[in-house]
Each structure stands twice: as C-alpha cells, then as structure tokens.
C-alpha positions in Angstrom: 69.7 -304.6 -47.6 69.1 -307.9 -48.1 65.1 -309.3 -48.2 64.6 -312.1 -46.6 61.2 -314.7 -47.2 59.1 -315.1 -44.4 57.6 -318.6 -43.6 54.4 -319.4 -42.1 55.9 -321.8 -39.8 58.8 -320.4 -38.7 61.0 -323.0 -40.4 64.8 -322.1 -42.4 64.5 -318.4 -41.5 67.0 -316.0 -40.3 66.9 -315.8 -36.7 65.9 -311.9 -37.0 63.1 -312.5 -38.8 59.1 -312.9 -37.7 56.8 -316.2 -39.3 53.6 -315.1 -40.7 52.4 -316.9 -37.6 54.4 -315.2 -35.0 53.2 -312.6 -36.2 49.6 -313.1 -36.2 50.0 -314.1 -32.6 51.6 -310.7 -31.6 49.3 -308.8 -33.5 51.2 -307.6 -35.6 49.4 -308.0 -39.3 46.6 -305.7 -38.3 48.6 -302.8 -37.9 50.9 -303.5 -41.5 47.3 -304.0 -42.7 46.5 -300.2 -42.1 49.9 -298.9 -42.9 49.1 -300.3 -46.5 45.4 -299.0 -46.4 46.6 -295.3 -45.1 49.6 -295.5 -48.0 47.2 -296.5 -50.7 45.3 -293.6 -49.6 48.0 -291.3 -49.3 48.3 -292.1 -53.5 45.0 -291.2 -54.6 43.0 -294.6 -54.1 40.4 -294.8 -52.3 38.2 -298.3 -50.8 35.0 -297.1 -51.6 32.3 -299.5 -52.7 30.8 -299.5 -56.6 27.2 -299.4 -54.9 27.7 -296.0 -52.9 24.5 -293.4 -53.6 26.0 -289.9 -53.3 22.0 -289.0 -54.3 20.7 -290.5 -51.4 23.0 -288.6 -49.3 22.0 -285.4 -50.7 18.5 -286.4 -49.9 17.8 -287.4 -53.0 15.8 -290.9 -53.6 13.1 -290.2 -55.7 13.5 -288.6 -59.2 10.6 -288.0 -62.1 12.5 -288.4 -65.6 11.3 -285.7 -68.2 10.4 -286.8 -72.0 13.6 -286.3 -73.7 13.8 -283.5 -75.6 14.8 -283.9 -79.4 16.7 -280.8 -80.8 18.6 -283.2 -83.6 17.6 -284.0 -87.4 16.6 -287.6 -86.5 12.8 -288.1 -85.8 12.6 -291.1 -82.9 15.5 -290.7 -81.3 14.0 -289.2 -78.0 11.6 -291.7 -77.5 14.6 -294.7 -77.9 16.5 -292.3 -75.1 13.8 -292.0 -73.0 12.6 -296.2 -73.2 16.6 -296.5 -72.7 16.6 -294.5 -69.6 14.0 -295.5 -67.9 15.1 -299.2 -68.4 18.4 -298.8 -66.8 17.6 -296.8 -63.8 14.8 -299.1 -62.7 17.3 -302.2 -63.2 20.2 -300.3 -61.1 17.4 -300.2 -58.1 19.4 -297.1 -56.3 16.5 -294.4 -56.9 13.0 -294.3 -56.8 11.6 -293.1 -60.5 7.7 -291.5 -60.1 5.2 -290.6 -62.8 4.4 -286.7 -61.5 7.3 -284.4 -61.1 5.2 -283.3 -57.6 6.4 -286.4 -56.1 10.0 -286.6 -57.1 13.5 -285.1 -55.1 14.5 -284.2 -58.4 13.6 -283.9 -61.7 15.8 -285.5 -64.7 15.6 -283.6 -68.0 17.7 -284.9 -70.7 18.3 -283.6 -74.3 19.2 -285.0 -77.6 21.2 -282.1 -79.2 22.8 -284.1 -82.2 22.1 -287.5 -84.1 23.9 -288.1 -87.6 26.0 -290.0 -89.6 28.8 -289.5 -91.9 31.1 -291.7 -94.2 34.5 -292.7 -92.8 35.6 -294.9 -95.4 35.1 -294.9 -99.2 35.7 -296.4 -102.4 35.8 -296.2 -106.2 32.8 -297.3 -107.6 34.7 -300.1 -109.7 35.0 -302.0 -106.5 31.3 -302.7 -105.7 29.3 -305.7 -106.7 29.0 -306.6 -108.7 32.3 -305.7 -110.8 31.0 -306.7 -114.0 28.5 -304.0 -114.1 29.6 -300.3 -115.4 28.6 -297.7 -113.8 29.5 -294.2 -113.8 33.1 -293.1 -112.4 32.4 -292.1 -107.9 33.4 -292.4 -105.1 30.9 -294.1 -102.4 31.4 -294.9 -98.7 31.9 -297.8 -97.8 31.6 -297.4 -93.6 29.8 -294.3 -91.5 30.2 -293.6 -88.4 27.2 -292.2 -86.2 27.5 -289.7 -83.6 25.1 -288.7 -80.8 25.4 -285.8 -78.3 23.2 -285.8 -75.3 22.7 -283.4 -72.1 21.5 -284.8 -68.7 20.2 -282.1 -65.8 18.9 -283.3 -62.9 17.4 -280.4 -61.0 16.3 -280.6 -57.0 12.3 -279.3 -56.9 9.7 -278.5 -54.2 6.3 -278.1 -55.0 6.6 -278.1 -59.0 9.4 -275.8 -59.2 13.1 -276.2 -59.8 15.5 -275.5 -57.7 19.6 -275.9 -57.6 21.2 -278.7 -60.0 21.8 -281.8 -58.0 24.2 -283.0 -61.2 24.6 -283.3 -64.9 26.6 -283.4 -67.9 27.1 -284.0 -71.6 27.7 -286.9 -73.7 29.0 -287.6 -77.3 29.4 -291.1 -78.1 30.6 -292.4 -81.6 30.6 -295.6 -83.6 31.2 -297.0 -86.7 28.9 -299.2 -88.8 29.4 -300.7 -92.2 28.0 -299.1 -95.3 25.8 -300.7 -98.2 26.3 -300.2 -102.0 25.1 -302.1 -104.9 25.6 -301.1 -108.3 22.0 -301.7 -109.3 20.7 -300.2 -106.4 22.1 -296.7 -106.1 19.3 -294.3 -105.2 17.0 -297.1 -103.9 17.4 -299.7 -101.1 21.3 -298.9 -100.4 19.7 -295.5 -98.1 17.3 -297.1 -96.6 19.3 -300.2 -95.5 22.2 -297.1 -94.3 19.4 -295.9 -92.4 18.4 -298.9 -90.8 21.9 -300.0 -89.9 21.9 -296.0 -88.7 18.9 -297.3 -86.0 20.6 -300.3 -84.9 23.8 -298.0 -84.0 21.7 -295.9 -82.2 20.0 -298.5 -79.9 23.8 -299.6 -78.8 25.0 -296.6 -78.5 22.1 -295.1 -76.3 22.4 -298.7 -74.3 25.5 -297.7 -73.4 25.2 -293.5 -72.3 22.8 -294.6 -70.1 24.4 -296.7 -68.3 27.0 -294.3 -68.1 24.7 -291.5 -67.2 23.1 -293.7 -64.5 26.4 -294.5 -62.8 27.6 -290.7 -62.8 24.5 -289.7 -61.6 24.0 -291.9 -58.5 28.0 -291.2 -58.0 27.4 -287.5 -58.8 30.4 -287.4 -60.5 
C-alpha cells in the first residue's frame, strides 16, 4: 500500500485522503492521539513525570538521616557521605529531613562498607622524570582507580523504633585518577599527593551516589 502525505490545507491530495485540518474539525486527532498513547504503553513506556514521590505516597514525607556509618580503611569518608547526603536531599525539596529520629516517617541509615584504591596502569621506572636520573629497575603505577561501596536503608519508624524497610540498596561506583611519580621523590610526596588526588575522587564520586540514591529513593526503585 501506497502512503500518501497529508496536507494541512487540503491542497494536491488524493481524494481519499483527510487534511490535518479536516481532521481536526471532525475530531479525529484526539482519538489517533490515544491510540499512540495506549500503543506506547502496550511497549513498556510509560508518561510518568521525573518529579513523582512514590515516598509520599507511602506516607512517607519526613525522614531523619543517620550518621553514616564507616566500616572501610579510609578515616573521613563518612563524614564526606553524610555532608553529601544531606546536601542533595535538601536541594531535591521532595522530603522533609528532621534532626530527631522521633519526628521522622522514616529513618535513612547508610553505610560505607569499602573505600580504596588500586593501580590500573604502570610503568617502568626508566620512564619517569626525570629520565636522566637512575634509579633502581620497578615497575610503578602510573593511574589508580578508586572504588567505593555503599548501603542505603531507609526503615519506616513509630515512636523510636523501626519498623518495615520503606527501600534501599547498594552502591559501588568506580573511577580512575592519574598517578604521581618522581624519581627523587619515591617514599615521600608521591603518597601523599596519591592520596590527595584519592580525596578529590572521593568528593565526585560521592556527589554523584547521592544523587543517585536520592532519585531511587523518592522513586522507590
């Protein structure tokens, strides 16, 4: 079968064919309209807006978020999570954080269960700067990457005591950050600047959990 275009004014069109126009006048878009709508949905998709608050629905709008819990090597970390955490919830403005636990729906505790880094890219030793300085035959890495693992539960309560889990889930989130060797500084300011590049990893990484954790737990998905 032949397709034929279809004009909004009616104008060098088959004479079995409808305008865009006639159409409208015979009321005939709205109805295509929720043929597509119903087949779209038929497939899977659904027309549900970003801001919908499946906690609030659950009677859920106030939460108390728990000090993260550090179970992982690196000292800190919770207290980056927790900053982290609190700063994205209060920006997304789709719960109602409170200071006491007594006055929440639900209570949000979260865990840090891992936080390290390891080398993902290496080199001879001959290759570092500067090349004109001998040093003893190694390899050293050259790029680590950091990985972080985190658990979110957050737990319905009444009167100080938990109840049923509303949601939660775990995280792992990795990236890569670039190593530092000097030939005249092995053993000395090479770990600390790792470190410190380590840090700065962590801050983007945890920047961008939480806003994944936030999303999944107003969504409950």
């Amino acid at each position: 079968m032949e397709l034929m275009a279809m004009g909004y004014d009616g104008e060098y069109m088959n004479p079995g064919t409808l305008s865009i126009r006639t159409a409208l006048k015979r009321g005939l878009l709205p109805i295509c309209s929720v043929g597509i709508a119903l087949l779209f949905s038929g497939c899977g998709y659904s027309l549900q807006s970003t801001k919908q608050n499946s906690l609030k629905e659950a009677g859920v709008e106030r939460v108390y978020v728990a000090p993260v819990k550090n179970e992982s090597y690196k000292a800190g970390i919770e207290n980056l999570f927790y900053n982290e955490l609190i700063q994205i919830i209060l920006a997304g403005k789709r719960v109602k954080l409170v200071d006491r636990p007594e006055l929440a729906d639900a209570v949000l505790d979260s865990t840090v269960g891992q936080a390290y880094y390891t080398p993902s890219a290496t080199t001879s030793s001959d290759s570092i700067y500067p090349t004109t300085v001998t040093t003893i035959q190694i390899t050293v890495a050259t790029e680590y990457v950091a990985t972080v693992s985190c658990s979110f539960h957050l737990r319905r309560q009444k009167g100080g005591v938990s109840k049923e889990e509303v949601w939660g889930s775990t995280y792992t989130r990795s990236r890569r950050f670039a190593g530092n060797n000097q030939k005249a500084e092995f053993g000395t300011t090479s770990a600390l600047i790792n470190e410190s590049e380590f840090e700065r990893t962590l801050k983007e990484v945890s920047h961008g959990m939480m806003q994944d954790v936030h999303e999944a737990m107003v969504a409950r998905f």
